[in-house]
C-alpha positions, 0 to 999 in steps of 0.5 A: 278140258272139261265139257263145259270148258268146250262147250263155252268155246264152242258158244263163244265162237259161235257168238262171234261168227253171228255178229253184224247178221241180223238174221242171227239176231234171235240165235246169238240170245239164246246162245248167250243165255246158254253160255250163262246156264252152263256155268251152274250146275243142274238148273230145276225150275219150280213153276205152277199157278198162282197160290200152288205154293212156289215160295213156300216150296222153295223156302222148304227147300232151302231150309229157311224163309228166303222168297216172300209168300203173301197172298197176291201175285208177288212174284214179277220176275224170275228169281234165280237162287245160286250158291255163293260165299256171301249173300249177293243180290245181281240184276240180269239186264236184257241187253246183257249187262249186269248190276249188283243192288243192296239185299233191301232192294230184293223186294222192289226187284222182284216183288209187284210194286208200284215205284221206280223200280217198276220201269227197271224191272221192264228191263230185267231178264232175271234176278239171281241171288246167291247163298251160303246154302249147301243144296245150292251147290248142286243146283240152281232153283229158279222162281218163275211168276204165276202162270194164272195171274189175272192182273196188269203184270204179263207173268206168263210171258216172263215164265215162257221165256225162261222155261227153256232153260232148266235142267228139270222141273218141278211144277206145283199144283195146289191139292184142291185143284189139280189139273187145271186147263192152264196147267195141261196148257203148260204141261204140254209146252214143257213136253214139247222142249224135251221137258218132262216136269215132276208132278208136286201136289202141294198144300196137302195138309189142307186135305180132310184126311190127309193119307186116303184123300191123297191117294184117291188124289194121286190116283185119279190124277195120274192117268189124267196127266198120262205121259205129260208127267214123270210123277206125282208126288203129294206134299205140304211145303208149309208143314216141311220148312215149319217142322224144318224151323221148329226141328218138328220131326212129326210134323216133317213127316207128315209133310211127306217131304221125304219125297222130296228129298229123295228126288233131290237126291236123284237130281244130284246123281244124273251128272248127265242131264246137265250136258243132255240139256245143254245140247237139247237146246244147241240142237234147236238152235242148229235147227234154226241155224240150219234154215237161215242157212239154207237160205242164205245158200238159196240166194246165191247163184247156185247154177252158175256156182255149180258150173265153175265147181265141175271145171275148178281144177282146170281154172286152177292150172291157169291161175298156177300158170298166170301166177308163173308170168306174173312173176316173171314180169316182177323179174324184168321189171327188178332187173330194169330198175336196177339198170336205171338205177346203176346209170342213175348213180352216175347221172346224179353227178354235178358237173362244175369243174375240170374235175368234176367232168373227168371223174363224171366221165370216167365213171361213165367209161367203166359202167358202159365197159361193165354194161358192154354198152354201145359208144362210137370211138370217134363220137365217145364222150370221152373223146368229145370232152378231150377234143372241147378241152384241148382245143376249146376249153384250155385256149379260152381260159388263157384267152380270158386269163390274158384278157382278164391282164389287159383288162388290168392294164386298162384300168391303170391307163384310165386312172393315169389319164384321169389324173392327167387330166386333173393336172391339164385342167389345173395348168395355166400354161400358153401351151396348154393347147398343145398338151390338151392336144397330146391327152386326146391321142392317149384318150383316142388310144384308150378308147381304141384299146378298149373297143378291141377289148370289148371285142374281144370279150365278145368273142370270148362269150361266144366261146364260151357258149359253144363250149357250154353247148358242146359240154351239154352235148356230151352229156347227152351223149352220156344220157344217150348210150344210158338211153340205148342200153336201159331201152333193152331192159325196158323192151324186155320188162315190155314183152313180159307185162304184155305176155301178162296182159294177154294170159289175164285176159285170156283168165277173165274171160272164163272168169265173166259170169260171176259178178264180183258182188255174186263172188263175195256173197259166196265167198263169206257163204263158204267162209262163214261155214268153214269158220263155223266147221273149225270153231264150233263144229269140232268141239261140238263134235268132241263132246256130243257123246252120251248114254245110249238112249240119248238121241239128242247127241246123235241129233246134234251131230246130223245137224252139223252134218246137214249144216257141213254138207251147205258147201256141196256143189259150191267151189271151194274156199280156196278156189273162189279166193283165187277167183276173186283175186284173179278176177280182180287183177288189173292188166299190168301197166309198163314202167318208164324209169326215167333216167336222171338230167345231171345237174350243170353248173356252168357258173362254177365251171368257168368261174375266174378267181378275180373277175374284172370289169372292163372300164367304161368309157372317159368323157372328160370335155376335152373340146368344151376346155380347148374352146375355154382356153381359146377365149382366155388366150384372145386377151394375147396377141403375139408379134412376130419379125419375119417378113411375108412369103408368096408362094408361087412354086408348088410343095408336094408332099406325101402323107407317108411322111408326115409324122407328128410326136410328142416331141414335136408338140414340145419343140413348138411349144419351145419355139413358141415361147420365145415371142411376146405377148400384148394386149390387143385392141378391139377396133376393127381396124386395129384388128384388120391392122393384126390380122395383117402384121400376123400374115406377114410373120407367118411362113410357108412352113408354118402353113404347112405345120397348121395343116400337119396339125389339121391333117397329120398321121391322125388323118389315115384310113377309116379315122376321122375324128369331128370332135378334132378337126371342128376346133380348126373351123369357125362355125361358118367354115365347120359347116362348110366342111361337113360335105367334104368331110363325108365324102372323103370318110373311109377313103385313104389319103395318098396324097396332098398339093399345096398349090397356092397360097394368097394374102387377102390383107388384113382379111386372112390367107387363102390356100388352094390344095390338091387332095388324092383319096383312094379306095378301090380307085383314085378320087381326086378333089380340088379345095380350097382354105381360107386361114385367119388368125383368132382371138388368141393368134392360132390360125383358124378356118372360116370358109371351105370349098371344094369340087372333084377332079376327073371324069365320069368313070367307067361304064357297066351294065345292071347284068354285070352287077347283079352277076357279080354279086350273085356269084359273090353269094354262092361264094360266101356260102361255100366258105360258111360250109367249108370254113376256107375264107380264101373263096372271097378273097376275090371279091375284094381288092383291100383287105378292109374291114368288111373282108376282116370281119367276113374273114372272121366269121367265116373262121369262128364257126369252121368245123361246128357242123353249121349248115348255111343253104341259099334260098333267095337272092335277089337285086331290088336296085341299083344307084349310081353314086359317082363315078366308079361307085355303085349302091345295090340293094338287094334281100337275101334269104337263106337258112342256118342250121345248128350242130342240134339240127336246129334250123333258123330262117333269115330274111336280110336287107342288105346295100353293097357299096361297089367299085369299078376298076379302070377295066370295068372289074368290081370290088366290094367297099362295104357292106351295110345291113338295113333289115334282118328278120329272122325265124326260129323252125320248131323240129318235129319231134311227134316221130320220135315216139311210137302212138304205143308208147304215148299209150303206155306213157299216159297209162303209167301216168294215170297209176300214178296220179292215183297214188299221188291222189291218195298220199304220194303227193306231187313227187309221184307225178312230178316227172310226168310234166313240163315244169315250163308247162301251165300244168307243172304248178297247177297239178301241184297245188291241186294234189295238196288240197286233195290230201289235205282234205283226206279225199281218196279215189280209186280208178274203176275204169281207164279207156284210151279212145284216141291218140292224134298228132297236134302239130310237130311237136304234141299228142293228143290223148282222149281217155274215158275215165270212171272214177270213185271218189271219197270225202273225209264226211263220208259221202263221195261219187262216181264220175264218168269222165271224158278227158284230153291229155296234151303231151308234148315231145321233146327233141330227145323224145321225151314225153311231158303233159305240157297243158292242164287236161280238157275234162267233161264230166258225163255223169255224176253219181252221188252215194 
């Protein structure tokens, strides 16, 4: 590679190194103009005054005419003559661009002319026009204006600006004026560039006589010019190009232009001079590079650069050391994701069925063996699930199974009797009563075996939530031995950034003196010199070798020694690259990787292949058709034939005999038949006369039958049936009867005394009945019927009356009662925590339906870990109700705790209904509950984090939101909030704007100014905050920000921001 070819590299490297700086503005020209220069070979520059004869001189050169060479000042632009193939004329702009015209333009570009081309040429640099002309190969022949021109046209400002471009100079003067004040003016600016110009005294051939004159001329002038010229040459360019036309060889010689010629000819052998030039101007150029330099070195803090340059190599061992704990932190923090990660892989896992829990299981059970995680035996959650499906789950999928049965069967039994009764309705019997009467007993049975159903469905979705929560409770098992065995790894990640932490804290405080605006300044500073050093210095270097006496080399290389020797005392590159980064590494900030929730499908877990709704309930009217029939059987009376009975002698009968079938209701039907049937009249009198033609066909038995009718098998304990016994009473009677009836509800019938039966003639029968009832004690009332026959002939009820026998029972003390239940209380509380329902089989004589569903209670919730504890027990009153019976209103206040250590208050009303034996003992009768409050207490959960964790937490939090900010989107934080909180949507849609919109942040500062507890389950969190934000417009600002965070606990001691943040804005800057 050629000098030139380095050369080039070198400027060109140079010039790159020089954009954007302004203060290199004036260099990067001259380096352009130098880049251009050195593609030519030796560049002479012909200058002079107006009228030496520039032109002609060139034309003579050349050999033919090529510049114009009129009178006035025509030449108004540096032409420069180059060789080329073809002839090409090619504008030079100032800005560096470049533009080829057409040959008839020459003149306009480079000639003083009025016209549009007056405001190009303001623009131009200089003109070149290329050749086919051999001299042209050798050199370049630049054209330079006049240097006296008095005009509008500023040619010597054109002249200065191109003079330090040639290789060597010719400079003209006219032979009848020679030295000139502006030529010595000139001749001394060249001087001063390293240019020594060759004297050509031109127009000689104007002189009187020719040969002497130029002599004298030439000898007089010499010691005039002394060293500002190399020689001093006489000529007549306009005789030379004239002999040179016309092929003239008197003429050529008396031009003297051999001269001429021969100075070419030395020109053409100095090879040197063309790169002697070329570094004379580099080395003005370094000269000038060298004090911006120096200025730019002064402008740097050069005391406190010094400082840090003495103790590089001890800061170099910390940042070596700090590197090493970064690394390690990189390490934990790899082996911590990982171990999130494995668990993760298990955790993914959707629980819906058997299968699906087994196998999600049995993955478990090898990792935490692989991992040697820590799982109780008892407590493990395979053994959970083993015990929840043997004993809970398998039992109540037979249960619903069998349910799902007897659901079946139902709905068969409601479309029969839906379709029986179609029939009954449509039956024109006289015994459609009766049958009316039998599809009630199979209606009551429906709905009974519908309620035990729906009872029992009840019980079955109460299971099925135990099992659900008990299946949930395994499942945070799981997640729990995952929690405990990643928490080792966390600690472990923990320690190691908080070792980082302390060493970078321990760095930066040595790394506080510089600014990191001082830091940058001195970091381009030495990486500019260095960039300088490799790109141009070197190959500058490479080629600055020349001829002994050629100072100008060794000048070039003190200059890039000067330039190199910038960095003293400045650390190096290297060191200030390690600075800034170190100084701008942020303390690390713990990771939390958050262990995935596996998804429950408990839809799918417990889905049946054909679900069946229970039926609802029949409401067919039986009662609304059993009145319609009656009206329709008033139109028949019937006539019998037996005489009248008085009974005198009483009929005892015991109830636990009576049974009436459905083949009863068909034998009386069949006895029924066998009368006749007339209309009937509708006097009074006729009908007293019926009434009394009836009593005397009726018998003690059938008297009896009506009253096995009305009472029956259907009348035993806890069934009373309005609906059915209100079709046996006139209006009158039914409500005469009401009192009766609730007084007895819920007792048991032990017995029933017809005592007397009397004929009222013709106004119906009266009956006197001794009934017995029993519930904790005997009860017994004196009743008495009066039986008429209806419209239809069935005897009816139309008055009722009745008192109770016995005395006023037994007597007890308020103290007793109060006692009694007290003890019964404390009872029921150790039965609840105990699961044995035999601790309040005393406190009830019957196992009646209130032991029952105690009893049941008692059994659902044995061996749940539920919790019941007392807290108030109090009796507000105490009513006598009858004899033997009491109502004792109390309240009652105790707490249940849940297998999670969920706790529930409840604040109860409650009347117990007691009996009082014969020897003053009480029992319970029933238990009514009038008023339940109850209320839900939240956990604390604030102990289950530590305040450096909520630290930690918030500060991941804040990392995060930035890289969410700036592209992650939501996805990035979404963990972070409580997706029940007000937060959860709010952030979402506020990152989406923000990214939208193309803003971007960066977080220049994050303090955590306080944590404080709000309540038992929240943190509060105050953080000042600095931030930088930018708009997609350019502009942006810097905010400092007070804000809150509200961070809610979950009972796992999860930590979730719960409410948007509370922000105040202390101060905005705009930029």
């Amino acid at each position: 590679m050629g000098w030139k070819d380095q050369m080039d590299g070198a400027l060109a490297n140079w010039m790159d190194l020089s954009d954007g700086d302004p203060a290199f503005n004036s260099i990067k020209k001259n380096l352009f103009e130098l880049r251009e220069d050195c593609k030519d070979e030796l560049t002479v520059l012909i200058t002079g005054e107006f009228n030496a004869g520039k032109s002609t001189f060139i034309n003579a050169l050349l050999g033919e005419k090529v510049l114009s060479s009129n009178v006035t000042p025509e030449t108004a632009m540096i032409t420069k003559l180059t060789y080329g193939v073809q002839k090409k004329i090619t504008a030079h702009y100032k800005d560096t661009t470049k533009k080829v015209f057409e040959e008839k333009w020459l003149e306009q570009l480079t000639a003083e002319r009025d016209g549009e081309f007056k405001e190009i040429r303001k623009q131009l640099s200089y003109v070149e026009i290329q050749l086919p002309i051999e001299l042209l190969k050798s050199i370049a022949i630049v054209d330079t204006p006049g240097l006296n021109a008095k005009d509008e046209f500023d040619h010597t400002a054109t002249t200065e600006e191109f003079m330090g471009r040639a290789d060597q100079v010719l400079f003209l003067f006219h032979a009848m004026n020679v030295g000139t004040a502006t030529e010595i003016k000139w001749l001394k600016k060249y001087n001063g560039l390293g240019l020594k110009p060759f004297g050509i005294i031109n127009r000689i051939d104007e002189l009187d006589d020719e040969e002497d004159e130029l002599d004298d001329l030439i000898e007089f002038n010499i010691p005039r010019f002394g060293p500002l010229l190399q020689k001093l040459i006489g000529v007549s360019a306009k005789e030379a190009l004239d002999s040179k036309l016309s092929k003239n060889d008197s003429m050529f010689e008396w031009s003297n232009w051999r001269a001429i010629d021969k100075l070419i000819e030395e020109f053409k052998n100095q090879p040197e001079r063309k790169k002697e030039m070329t570094f004379r101007r580099v080395s003005f150029m370094l000269r000038q590079l060298d004090g911006e330099l120096l200025e730019k070195k002064k402008a740097l803090p050069l005391f406190k650069l010094k400082e840090y340059s003495s103790s590089e190599s001890s800061l170099k061992v910390e940042f070596e050391e700090l590197e090493s704990v970064k690394e390690k932190v990189e390490e934990t923090r790899v082996t911590y994701k990982s171990a999130v990660d494995n668990w993760n892989f298990i955790l993914h896992d959707t629980i819906e069925s058997v299968e699906t829990i087994e196998k999600f299981l049995g993955k478990f059970t090898i990792h935490s063996r692989n991992v040697k995680a820590k799982t109780s035996s008892q407590n493990s959650p395979s053994r959970l699930w083993e015990e929840t499906r043997e004993l809970q789950f398998n039992p109540y999928m037979i249960a619903r199974g069998k349910n799902q049965d007897e659901i079946a069967e139902l709905i068969n039994m409601e479309e029969e009797l839906k379709e029986s009764w179609e029939l009954i309705r449509a039956s024109k019997s006289i015994f459609k009563l009766k049958k009316i009467e039998y599809h009630r007993e199979r209606l009551d049975a429906y709905h009974k075996e519908r309620d035990r159903l729906a009872k029992k469905q009840h019980e079955l979705d109460t299971q099925k939530k135990l099992i659900e929560k008990r299946i949930k409770l395994i499942v945070n098992e799981v997640k729990s031995v995952a929690k405990e065995d990643v928490s080792k790894y966390s600690i472990s990640e923990k320690k190691s950034t908080d070792g980082f932490n302390q060493k970078l804290d321990t760095v930066k405080q040595r790394l506080t003196n510089l600014s990191n605006h001082e830091l940058a300044e001195t970091g381009l500073f030495l990486n500019w010199l260095n960039s300088f050093k490799v790109s141009v210095a070197v190959p500058l270097l490479e080629t600055s070798f020349g001829p002994e006496n050629a100072l100008v080399y060794e000048e070039v290389r003190y200059l890039l020694r000067n330039i190199a020797g910038l960095a003293k005392d400045i650390p190096s590159e290297t060191f200030l690259s390690q600075f800034k980064f170190f100084k701008g590494i942020k303390k690390e900030t713990a990771r939390d990787y958050l262990l995935a929730n596996p998804p429950l499908k408990m839809s799918q877990l417990f889905a049946y292949k054909t679900y069946k709704s229970l039926p609802g309930v029949i409401n067919q009217g039986l009662t609304k058709e059993i009145t319609a029939f009656k009206k329709k059987r008033a139109k028949w009376i019937g006539a019998g034939t037996a005489a009248a009975l008085f009974v005198s002698a009483a009929i005892v009968v015991d109830l636990f005999d009576l049974k009436f079938t459905k083949d009863a209701f068909e034998e009386a039907e069949a006895v029924a038949s066998t009368g006749t049937i007339e209309e009937s009249g509708d006097a009074e009198g006729e009908q007293e006369q019926v009434q009394t033609e009836q009593q005397k066909n009726i018998s003690d038995d059938d008297i009896w039958d009506f009253f096995r009718e009305l009472y029956g098998d259907r009348y035993g304990y806890g069934y009373e049936d309005p609906d059915y016994l209100s079709a046996f009473f006139t209006m009158d009677g039914w409500n005469q009867f009401i009192p009766y009836l609730n007084d007895i509800t819920g007792k048991e019938r032990t017995g029933l005394e017809i005592i007397k039966i009397e004929n009222l003639y013709g106004r119906g029968m009266q009956v006197s009945v001794i009934e017995t009832f029993r519930r904790g004690y005997s009860k017994e009332f004196q009743t008495k019927y009066r039986l008429v026959f209806s419209d239809d002939g069935n005897l009816q009820i139309t008055s009722f009356g009745y008192e109770i026998s016995g005395g006023e029972g037994v007597e007890v003390a308020d103290g007793e009662i109060e006692n009694f239940l007290s003890l019964f209380r404390q009872s029921y509380m150790q039965a609840l925590n105990t699961g044995n329902s035999t601790l309040i089989d005393d406190f009830f004589l019957e196992k009646n339906q209130e032991y029952s569903e105690l009893r049941d209670n008692i059994s659902s919730i044995s061996g749940k870990g539920y919790t019941f504890n007392e807290e108030e027990f109090a009796v507000l009153s105490i009513t006598k109700d009858e004899a033997n019976k009491y109502t004792v209103s109390t309240r009652e206040k105790f707490s249940f705790i849940d297998d999670y250590q969920n706790t529930t208050k409840y604040d109860r009303l409650k009347d117990y209904i007691l009996i009082v034996d014969s020897l003053g003992g009480f029992t319970i009768d029933d238990i009514i509950i009038k008023e339940t409050s109850k209320q839900i207490v939240a956990q604390p959960t604030v102990q289950l984090v530590s305040v450096e964790e909520v630290s930690d937490y918030i500060k991941r939090y804040y990392v995060d939101f930035v890289e969410a900010f700036n592209g992650n989107g939501f996805p990035t934080v979404q963990g972070y909030y409580d997706p029940e909180g007000p937060a959860y949507s709010s952030i979402a849609s506020y990152l989406e704007l923000v990214i939208r919109e193309n803003m971007w942040m960066e977080n220049l500062e994050f303090t955590i100014e306080s944590i404080t507890q709000s309540g038992d389950n929240h943190y509060l969190i105050n953080v000042y905050l600095v931030d930088e934000y930018h708009y997609q417009d350019g502009t942006g600002d810097r905010k400092r920000v007070d804000a809150e965070f509200k961070v809610r606990i979950s009972d796992l001691g999860e930590m979730m921001i719960s409410d948007n943040p509370s922000i105040n804005i202390i101060e905005k800057t705009e930029f």
